[in-house]
N, C-alpha and C positions, 0 to 999 in steps of 0.2 A: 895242662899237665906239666909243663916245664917249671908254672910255679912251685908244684909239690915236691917234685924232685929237688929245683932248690932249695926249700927249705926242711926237706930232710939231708941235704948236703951240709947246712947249717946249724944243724942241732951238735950241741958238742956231746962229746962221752959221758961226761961228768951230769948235764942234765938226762941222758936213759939210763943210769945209775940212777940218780936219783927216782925217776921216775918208778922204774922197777920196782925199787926198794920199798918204795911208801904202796903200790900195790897190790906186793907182797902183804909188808903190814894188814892193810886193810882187809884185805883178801881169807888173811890168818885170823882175826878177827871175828870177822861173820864167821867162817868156818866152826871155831872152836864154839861162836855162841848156837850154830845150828846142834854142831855133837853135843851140847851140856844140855840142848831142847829134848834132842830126839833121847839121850838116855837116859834123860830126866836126874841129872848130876846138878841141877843150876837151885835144888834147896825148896823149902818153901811147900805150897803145891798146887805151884805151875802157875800162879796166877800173881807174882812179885811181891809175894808177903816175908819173905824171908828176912827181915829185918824187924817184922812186928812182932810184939812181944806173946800173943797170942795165935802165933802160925800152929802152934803142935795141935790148938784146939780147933784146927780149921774144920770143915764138915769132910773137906777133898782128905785130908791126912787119914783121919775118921776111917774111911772107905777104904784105906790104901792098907790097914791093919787089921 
């Protein structure tokens, strides 16, 4: 136990800054790619074609009109 404590006595400010921060990022990340899933904002449909030149002819878009 005495090890843990020192070495959170030893952690400076500047690394749980950091640490936080990246996190954060990550954190905001997944988040924003779950809300683009669930409200189906991420294009395409649903299945990563949104860069194919043939997505509007997908069977899924099809159904969705």
């Amino acid at each position: 136990m005495r090890g843990f404590i020192s070495a959170l006595l030893a952690v400076k400010p500047i690394d749980i800054v950091i640490v936080a921060v990246t996190a954060l990022i990550v954190l905001s990340v997944i988040g924003y790619s779950v809300w683009k899933k669930k409200t189906g904002k991420g294009g395409g449909c649903g299945c990563g074609c949104k860069s194919c030149p043939s997505a509007d002819k997908c069977n899924a878009n099809k159904k969705k009109e």
